[in-house]
C-alpha distance (Angstrom), angle and dihedral (degrees) to the residues before:
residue distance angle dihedral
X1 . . .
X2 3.70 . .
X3 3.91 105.2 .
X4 3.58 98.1 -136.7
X5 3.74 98.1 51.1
X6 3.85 115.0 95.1
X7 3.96 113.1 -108.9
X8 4.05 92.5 -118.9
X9 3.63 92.2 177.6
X10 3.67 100.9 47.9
X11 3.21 87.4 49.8
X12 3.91 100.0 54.0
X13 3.74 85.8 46.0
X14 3.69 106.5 47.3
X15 4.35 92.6 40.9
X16 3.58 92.2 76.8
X17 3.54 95.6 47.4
X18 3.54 108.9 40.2
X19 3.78 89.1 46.5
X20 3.71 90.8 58.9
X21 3.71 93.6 55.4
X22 3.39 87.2 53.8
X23 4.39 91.2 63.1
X24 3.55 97.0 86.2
X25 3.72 91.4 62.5
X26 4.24 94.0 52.3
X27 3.74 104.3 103.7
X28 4.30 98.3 -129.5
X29 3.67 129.4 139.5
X30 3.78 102.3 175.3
X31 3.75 97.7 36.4
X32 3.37 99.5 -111.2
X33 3.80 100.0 115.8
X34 3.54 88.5 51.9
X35 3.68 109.1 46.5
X36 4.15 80.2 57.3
X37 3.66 94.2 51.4
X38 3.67 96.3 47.6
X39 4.15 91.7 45.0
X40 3.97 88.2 44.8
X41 4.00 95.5 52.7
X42 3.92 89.4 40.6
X43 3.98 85.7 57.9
X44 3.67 95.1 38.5
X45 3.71 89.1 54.3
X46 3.62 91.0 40.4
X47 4.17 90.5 54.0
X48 4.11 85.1 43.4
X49 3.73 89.8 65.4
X50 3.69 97.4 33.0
X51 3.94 87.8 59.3
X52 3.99 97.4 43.7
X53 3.74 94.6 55.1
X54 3.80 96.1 39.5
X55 3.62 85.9 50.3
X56 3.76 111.0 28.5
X57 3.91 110.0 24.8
X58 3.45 127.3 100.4
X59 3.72 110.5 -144.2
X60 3.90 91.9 -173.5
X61 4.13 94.8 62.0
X62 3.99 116.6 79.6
X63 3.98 78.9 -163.8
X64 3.75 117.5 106.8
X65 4.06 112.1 -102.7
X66 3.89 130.6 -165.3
X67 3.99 81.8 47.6
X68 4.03 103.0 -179.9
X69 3.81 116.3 178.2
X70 3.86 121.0 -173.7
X71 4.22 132.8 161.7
X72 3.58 104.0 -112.6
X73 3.69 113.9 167.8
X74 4.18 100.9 -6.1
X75 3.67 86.9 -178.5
X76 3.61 92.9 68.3
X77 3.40 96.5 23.5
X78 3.86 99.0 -113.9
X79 3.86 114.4 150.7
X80 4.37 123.5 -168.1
X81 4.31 79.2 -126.4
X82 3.67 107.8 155.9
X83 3.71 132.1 154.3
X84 3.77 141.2 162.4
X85 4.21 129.5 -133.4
X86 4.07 133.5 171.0
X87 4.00 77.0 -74.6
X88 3.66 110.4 61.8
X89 4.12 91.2 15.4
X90 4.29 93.3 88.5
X91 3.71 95.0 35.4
X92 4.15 88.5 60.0
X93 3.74 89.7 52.8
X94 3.64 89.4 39.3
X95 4.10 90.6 51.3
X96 3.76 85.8 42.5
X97 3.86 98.0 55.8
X98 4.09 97.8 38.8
X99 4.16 92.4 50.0
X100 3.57 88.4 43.0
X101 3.78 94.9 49.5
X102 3.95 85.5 34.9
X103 4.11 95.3 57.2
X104 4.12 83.8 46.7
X105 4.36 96.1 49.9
X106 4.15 83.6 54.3
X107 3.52 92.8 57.2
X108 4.36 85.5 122.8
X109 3.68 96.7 56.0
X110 3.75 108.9 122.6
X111 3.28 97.0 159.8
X112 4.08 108.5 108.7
X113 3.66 91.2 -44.1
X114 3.65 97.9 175.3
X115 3.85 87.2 64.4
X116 4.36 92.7 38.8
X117 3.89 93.4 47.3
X118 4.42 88.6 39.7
X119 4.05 82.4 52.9
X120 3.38 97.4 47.4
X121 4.00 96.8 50.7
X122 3.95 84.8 49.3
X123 3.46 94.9 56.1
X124 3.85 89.9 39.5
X125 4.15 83.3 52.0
X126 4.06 88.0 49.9
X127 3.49 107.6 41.9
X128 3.60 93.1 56.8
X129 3.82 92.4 49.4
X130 3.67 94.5 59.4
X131 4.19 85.1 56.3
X132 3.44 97.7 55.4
X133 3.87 100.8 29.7
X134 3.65 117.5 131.7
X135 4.01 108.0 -175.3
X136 3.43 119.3 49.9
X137 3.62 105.7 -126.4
X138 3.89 80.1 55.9
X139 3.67 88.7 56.8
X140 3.93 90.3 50.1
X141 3.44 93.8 56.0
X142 3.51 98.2 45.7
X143 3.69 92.1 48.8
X144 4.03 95.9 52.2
X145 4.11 93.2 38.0
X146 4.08 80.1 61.2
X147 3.66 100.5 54.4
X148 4.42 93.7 58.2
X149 3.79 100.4 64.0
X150 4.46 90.0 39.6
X151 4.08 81.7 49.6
X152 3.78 90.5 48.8
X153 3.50 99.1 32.7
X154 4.55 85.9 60.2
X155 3.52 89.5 41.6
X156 3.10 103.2 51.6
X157 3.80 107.9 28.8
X158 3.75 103.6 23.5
X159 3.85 130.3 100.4
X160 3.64 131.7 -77.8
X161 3.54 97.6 -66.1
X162 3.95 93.5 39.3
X163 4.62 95.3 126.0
X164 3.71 90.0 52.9
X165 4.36 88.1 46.9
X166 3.90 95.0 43.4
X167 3.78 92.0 40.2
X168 3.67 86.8 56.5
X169 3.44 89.3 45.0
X170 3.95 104.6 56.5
X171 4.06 83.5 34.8
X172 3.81 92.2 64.2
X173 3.40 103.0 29.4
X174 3.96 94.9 44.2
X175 3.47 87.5 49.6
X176 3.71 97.9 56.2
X177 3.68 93.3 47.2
X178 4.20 85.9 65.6
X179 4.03 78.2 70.8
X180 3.96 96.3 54.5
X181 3.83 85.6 51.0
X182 3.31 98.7 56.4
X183 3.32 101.7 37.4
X184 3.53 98.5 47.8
X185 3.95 82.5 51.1
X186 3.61 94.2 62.0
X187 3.80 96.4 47.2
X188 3.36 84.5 47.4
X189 3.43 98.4 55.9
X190 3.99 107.2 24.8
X191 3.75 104.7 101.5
X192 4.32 140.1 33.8
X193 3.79 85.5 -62.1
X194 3.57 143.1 61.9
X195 3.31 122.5 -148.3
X196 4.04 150.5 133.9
X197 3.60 99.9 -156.5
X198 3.79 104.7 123.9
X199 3.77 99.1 -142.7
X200 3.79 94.3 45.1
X201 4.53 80.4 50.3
X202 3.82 86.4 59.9
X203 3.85 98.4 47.3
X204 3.82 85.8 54.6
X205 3.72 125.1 102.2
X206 3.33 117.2 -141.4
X207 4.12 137.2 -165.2
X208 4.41 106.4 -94.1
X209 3.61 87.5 -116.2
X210 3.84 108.1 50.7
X211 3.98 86.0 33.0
X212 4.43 81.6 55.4
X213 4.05 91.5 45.8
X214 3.68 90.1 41.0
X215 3.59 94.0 58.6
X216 3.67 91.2 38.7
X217 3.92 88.0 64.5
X218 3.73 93.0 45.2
X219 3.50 84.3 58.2
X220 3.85 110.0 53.3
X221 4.40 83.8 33.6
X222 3.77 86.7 60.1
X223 4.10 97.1 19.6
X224 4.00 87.9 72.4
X225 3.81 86.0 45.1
X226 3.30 101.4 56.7
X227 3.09 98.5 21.9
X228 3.46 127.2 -100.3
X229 4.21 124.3 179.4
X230 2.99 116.0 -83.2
X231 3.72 101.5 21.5
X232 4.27 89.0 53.0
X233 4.33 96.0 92.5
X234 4.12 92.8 99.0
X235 3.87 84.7 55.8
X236 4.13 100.5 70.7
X237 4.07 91.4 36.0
X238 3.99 87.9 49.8
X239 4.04 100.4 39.4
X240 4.32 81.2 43.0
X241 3.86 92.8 54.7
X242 3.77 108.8 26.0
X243 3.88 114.3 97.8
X244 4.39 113.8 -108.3
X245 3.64 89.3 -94.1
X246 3.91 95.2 53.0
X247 3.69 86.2 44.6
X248 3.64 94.4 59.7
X249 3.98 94.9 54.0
X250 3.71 90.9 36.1
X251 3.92 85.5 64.6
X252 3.69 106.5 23.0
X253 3.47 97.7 49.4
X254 3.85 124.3 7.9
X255 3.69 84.6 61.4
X256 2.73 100.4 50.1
X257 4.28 96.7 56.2
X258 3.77 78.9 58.5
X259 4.04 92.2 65.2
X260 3.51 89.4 37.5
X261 3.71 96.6 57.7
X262 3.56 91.9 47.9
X263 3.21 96.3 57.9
X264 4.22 101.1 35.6
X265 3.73 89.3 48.9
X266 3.74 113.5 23.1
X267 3.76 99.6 33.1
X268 3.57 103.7 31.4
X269 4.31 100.2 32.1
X270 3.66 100.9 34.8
X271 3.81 107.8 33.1
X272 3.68 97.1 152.1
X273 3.82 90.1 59.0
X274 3.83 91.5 46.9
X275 4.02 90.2 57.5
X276 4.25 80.9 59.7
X277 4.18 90.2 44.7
X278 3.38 110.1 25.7
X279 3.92 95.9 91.0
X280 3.94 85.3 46.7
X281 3.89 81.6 57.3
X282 3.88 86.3 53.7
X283 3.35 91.6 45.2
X284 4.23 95.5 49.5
X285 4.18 84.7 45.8
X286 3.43 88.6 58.3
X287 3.95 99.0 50.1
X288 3.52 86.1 41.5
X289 3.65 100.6 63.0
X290 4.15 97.3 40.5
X291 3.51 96.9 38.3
X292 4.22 96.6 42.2
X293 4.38 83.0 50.6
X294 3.99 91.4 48.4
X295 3.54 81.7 45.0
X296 3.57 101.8 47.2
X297 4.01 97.5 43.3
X298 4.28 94.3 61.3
X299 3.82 87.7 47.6
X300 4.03 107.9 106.0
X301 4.11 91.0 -178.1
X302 3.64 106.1 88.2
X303 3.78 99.0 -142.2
X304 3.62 89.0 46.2
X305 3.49 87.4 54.3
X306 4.12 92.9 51.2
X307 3.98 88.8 46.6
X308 3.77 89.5 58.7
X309 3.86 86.4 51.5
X310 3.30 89.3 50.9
X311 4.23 94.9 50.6
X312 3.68 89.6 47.8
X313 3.94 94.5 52.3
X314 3.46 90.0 48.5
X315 3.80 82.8 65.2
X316 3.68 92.0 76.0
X317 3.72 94.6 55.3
X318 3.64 86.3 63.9
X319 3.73 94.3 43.8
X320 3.87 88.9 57.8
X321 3.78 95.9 43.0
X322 3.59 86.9 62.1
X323 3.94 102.6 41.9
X324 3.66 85.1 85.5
X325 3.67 88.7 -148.1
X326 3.80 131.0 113.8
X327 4.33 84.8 -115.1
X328 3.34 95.6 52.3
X329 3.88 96.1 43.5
X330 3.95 85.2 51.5
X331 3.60 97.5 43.3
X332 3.98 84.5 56.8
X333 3.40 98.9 57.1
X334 3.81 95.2 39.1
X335 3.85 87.8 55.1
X336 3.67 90.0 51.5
X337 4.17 94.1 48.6
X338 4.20 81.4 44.6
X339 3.47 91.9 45.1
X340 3.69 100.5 56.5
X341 3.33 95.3 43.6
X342 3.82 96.8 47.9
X343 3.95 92.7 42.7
X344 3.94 92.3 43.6
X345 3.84 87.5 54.7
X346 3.66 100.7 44.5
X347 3.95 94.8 50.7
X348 3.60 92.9 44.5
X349 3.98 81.7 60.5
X350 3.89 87.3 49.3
X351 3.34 85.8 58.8
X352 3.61 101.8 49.3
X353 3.71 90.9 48.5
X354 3.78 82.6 51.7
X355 3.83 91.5 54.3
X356 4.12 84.1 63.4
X357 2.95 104.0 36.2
X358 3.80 119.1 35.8
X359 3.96 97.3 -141.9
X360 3.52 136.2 73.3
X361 3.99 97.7 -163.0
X362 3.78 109.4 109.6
X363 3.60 96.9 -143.4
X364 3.84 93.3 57.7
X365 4.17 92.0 58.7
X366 4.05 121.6 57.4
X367 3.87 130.0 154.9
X368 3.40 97.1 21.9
X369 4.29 97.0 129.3
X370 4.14 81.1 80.6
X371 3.76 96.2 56.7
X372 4.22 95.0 26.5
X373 3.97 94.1 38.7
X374 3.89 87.9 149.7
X375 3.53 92.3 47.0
X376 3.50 93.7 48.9
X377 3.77 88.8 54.6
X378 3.41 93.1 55.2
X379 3.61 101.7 50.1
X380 3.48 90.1 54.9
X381 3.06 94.1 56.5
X382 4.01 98.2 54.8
X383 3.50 85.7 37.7
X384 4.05 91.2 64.8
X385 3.37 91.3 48.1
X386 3.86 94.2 51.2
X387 3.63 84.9 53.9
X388 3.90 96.4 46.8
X389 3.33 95.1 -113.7
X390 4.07 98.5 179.7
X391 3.75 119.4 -99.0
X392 3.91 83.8 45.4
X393 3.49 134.4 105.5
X394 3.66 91.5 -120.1
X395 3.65 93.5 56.1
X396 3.94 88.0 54.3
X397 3.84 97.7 51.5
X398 3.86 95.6 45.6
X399 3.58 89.5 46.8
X400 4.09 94.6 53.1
X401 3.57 84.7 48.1
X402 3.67 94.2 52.3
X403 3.45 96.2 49.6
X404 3.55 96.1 36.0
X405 4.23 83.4 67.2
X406 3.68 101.7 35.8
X407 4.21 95.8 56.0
X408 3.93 93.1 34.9
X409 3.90 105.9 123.0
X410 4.07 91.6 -156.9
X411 3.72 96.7 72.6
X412 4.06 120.1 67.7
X413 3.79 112.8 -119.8
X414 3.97 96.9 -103.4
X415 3.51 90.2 59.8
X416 3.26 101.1 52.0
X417 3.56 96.5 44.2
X418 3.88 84.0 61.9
X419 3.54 104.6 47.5
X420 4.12 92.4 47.2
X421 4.15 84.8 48.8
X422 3.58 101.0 52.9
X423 3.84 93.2 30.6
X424 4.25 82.5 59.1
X425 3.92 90.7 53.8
X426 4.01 89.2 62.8
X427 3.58 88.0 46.3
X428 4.20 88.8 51.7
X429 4.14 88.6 48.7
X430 4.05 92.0 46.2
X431 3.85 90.4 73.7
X432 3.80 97.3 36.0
X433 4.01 80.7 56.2
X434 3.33 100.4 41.6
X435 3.52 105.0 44.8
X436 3.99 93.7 39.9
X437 3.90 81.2 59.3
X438 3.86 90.3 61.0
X439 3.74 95.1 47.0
X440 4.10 91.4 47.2
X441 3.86 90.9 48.3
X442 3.94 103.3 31.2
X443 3.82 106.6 25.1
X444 3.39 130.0 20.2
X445 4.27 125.6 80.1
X446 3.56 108.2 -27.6
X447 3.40 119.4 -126.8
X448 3.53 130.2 -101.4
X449 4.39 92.1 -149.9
X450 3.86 97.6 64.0
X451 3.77 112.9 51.3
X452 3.54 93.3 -137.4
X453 3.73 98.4 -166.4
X454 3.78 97.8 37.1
X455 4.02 101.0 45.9
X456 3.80 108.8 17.4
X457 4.05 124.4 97.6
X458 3.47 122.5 -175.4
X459 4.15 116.9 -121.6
X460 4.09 114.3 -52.1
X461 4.23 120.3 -124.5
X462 3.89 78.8 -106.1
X463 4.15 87.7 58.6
X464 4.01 95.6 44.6
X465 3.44 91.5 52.8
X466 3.53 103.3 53.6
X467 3.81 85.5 42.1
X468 4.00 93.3 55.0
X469 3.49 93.9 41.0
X470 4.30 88.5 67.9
X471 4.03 91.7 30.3
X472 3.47 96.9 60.6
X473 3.76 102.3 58.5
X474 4.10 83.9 41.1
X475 3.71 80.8 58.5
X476 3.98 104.9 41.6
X477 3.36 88.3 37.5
X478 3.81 93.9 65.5
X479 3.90 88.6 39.5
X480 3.51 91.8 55.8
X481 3.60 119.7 8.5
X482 3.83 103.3 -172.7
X483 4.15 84.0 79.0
X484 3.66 85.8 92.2
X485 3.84 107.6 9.0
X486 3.58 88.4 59.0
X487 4.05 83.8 74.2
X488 3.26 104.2 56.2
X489 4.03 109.2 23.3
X490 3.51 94.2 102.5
X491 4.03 94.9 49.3
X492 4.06 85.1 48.5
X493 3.55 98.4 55.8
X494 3.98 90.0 46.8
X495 3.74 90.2 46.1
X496 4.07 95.6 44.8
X497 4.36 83.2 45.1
X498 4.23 89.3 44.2
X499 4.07 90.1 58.7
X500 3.95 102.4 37.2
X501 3.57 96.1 52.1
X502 4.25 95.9 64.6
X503 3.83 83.3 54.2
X504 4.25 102.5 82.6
X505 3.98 81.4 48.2
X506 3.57 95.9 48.8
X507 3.90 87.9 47.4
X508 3.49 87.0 57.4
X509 3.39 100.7 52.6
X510 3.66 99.8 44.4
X511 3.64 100.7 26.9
X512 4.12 87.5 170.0
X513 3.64 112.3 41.4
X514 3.92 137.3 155.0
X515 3.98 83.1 -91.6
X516 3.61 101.1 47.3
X517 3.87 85.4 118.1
X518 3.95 97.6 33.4
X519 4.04 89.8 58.7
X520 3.69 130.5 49.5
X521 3.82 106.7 -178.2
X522 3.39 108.7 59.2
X523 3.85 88.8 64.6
X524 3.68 93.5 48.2
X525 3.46 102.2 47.6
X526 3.64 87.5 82.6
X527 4.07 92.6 145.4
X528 3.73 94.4 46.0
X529 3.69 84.9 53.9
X530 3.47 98.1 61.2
X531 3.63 99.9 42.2
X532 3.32 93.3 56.0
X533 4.38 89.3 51.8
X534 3.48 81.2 48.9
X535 3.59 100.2 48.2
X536 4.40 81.9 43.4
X537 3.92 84.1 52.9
């Protein structure tokens, strides 16, 4: 790195988290002081990043930018090496907007806010380390330093049940992380060279069967993440515990690192592996959108409801990471940039109705759209988008996905035609769910338990605003979707180019595989087969 630039990366990273070491020093009694400071760094940081890629980024290079490179612990080989692409650029601004807008919706936490608003900025700090990490071991780090303040942040500030949810939590997610450790050890170490710099991983070549059980590791590590069926079941107990605030990250952003490691690592690292998996991936996407909308319609807890929304969405992702084509790559990281921002929005509104109400089970609220009109309005409204509803962000993302499948020349025909079929049935359930919801919790026989009239407001200025400020990307986004494709087109066609071009030589060298009647190129691409043994020769 150039010594005269200014490290903007660092900078975003290390804001968050040396301002919250700095709370226990703010002279506050009540908490006021401190809920300010944490909401004014979030936005500072927020406006930091805002400003450098305005300013500095180069949306026409697929090449990663802000590159900073510095010795860290040369014992153990650890470098501070972070960077940012098309791929990690929307999920910082992303991060940025749902921690900032996060920090604001707790504004009424009393309960030892010095150590709730010092958590959050952590978190804040870690989460968007682990998008713009460079060296593994960096990565690690970032990844584990992450899980703490979510596992406190349940505990502490969840719902009755909130030990059992965030010991599931760190359980699971713990767990999986033994899997990025290893793996990461073995690329690491496989080869003349040893080294944890993540582009030098990629340029590797690797034996067919660690390169498989790498990739396999990956995959359950960031599988539980993201997350994938079966490892999903601390999802509903976390999203029905956590407080609004931890909902919001829970969905808008840990999920989010799960997609993004997928496709960073096992897409983009280990591509000869993915030609092996990447129906599998298809497969998973597919369970994960029918069986997270049977799931989500018998749920009777609202938030448990949303979290199975949120595992069946995730299915998409998946869909689109296997499409191997430059649509379906986009569509999977514009359904996880929709899907935090929809998700975030709609359990912040779960939480507001919460505020009123004092229950989260649907069949315990009733009536409440004449009380809670603007509420009402606003749930709708995330709602449609959750449900595609065209002109939304959701609608965009599915669709890319979709079509991303359908027109993919990898997959055979009969394949296809079953993934887009069954993936359609989730999309049928989603507004059967969804708009059942609505009539439980704003229509429907009032109850007799909440004293609608003489108790309930309807959402504060404070409320609409954090609302608007995550509807109205959902909304422009699905007006015009080039507000967030335009940053990361160029890394998607690079990505889509980086995984087909391993599958002629794979072909080759398994010429009758478990997929031969899953996949269709590889056995065409008879001329692109031999050039590249000729160009080997």
């Amino acid at each position: 790195m150039n010594a005269i630039e200014f490290p903007w990366l660092t900078a975003i990273i290390l804001l968050p988290l040396v301002a919250a070491l700095a709370i226990p020093l703010i002279p506050d009694k009540e908490g006021r002081t401190v809920r300010w400071y944490g909401l004014g760094v979030a936005i500072a940081d927020f406006a930091l990043m805002i400003y450098a890629f305005w300013y500095k980024y180069d949306f026409q290079s697929s090449t990663l930018q802000f590159v900073e490179n510095y010795p860290w612990i040369p014992q153990l080989g650890l470098h501070w090496a972070v960077g940012v692409d098309g791929l990690s650029m929307p999920l910082l601004l992303l991060t940025g907007l749902i921690n900032t807008l996060a920090i604001f919706a707790a504004w009424k936490v009393t309960t030892k806010p010095r150590l709730f608003y010092g958590l959050m900025l952590a978190m804040y700090s870690a989460q968007l380390g682990v998008f713009v990490a460079q060296d593994l071991l960096l990565f690690f780090l970032m990844w584990e330093i992450e899980l703490v303040p979510v596992y406190l942040l349940i505990s502490i500030w969840g719902g009755q049940n909130r030990r059992y949810a965030a010991t599931k939590f760190i359980l699971y997610t713990a767990a999986a992380s033994i899997f990025i450790l290893i793996a990461g050890f073995a690329m690491a170490f496989s080869g003349d060279t040893v080294t944890f710099d993540m582009a030098t991983l990629g340029m590797k070549e690797y034996p067919k069967t660690l390169e498989l059980l790498v990739y396999a590791g990956f995959l359950i590590a960031f599988g539980v993440k993201l997350p994938i069926f079966p490892l999903h079941t601390w999802l509903p107990d976390a999203h029905g515990e956590a407080s609004a605030p931890g909902s919001m990250i829970l969905a808008g952003v840990l999920l989010k690192m799960g997609g993004y490691a997928l496709i960073r690592f096992n897409v983009e690292m280990l591509p000869n592996a993915h030609v092996t998996f990447a129906p599998v991936l298809a497969i998973l996407g597919v369970v994960n959108i029918v069986y997270g909308a049977c799931c989500a319609f018998a749920q009777t807890n609202l938030k448990r409801r949303l979290a199975y929304s949120s595992i069946a969405h995730m299915g998409f992702v998946l869909i689109g990471i296997a499409s191997y084509t430059e649509l379906g790559i986009s569509g999977a990281v514009l359904q996880m940039v929709s899907h935090g921002l929809i998700a975030a929005s709609l359990f912040f509104l779960s939480g507001v109705t919460y505020d009123r109400t004092h229950t989260l089970m649907m069949d315990k609220m009733g009536g409440m759209a004449k009380v809670m009109p603007k509420t009402f309005a606003l749930f709708t409204i995330g709602s449609m988008a959750s449900l595609a509803l065209p002109g939304m962000s959701g609608f965009v993302g599915e669709l890319m996905v979709f079509l991303g499948i359908a027109t993919s020349d990898v997959y055979s025909s009969s394949f296809k035609i079953v993934v887009v079929l069954l993936s359609a049935v989730g999309v049928i359930l989603t507004p059967i769910y969804l708009l059942s919801m609505l009539r439980q919790v704003f229509y429907g026989e009032q109850s007799q338990e909440l004293h609608l009239d003489a108790v309930i407001s309807d959402v504060k200025p404070r409320e609409i605003f954090i609302t608007a400020c995550l509807l109205l990307p959902i909304i422009g986004i699905g007006f015009y979707p080039k507000l967030a494709t335009q940053t990361y087109d160029v890394k998607a066609v690079e990505l889509a180019a980086h995984a087909r071009e391993v599958l002629p030589v794979v072909a080759h060298q398994q010429p009758s595989n478990l997929y031969s009647r899953i996949f269709t190129a590889p056995t065409l691409a008879t001329s692109q087969v031999e050039n590249s043994i000729n160009i080997s020769e």
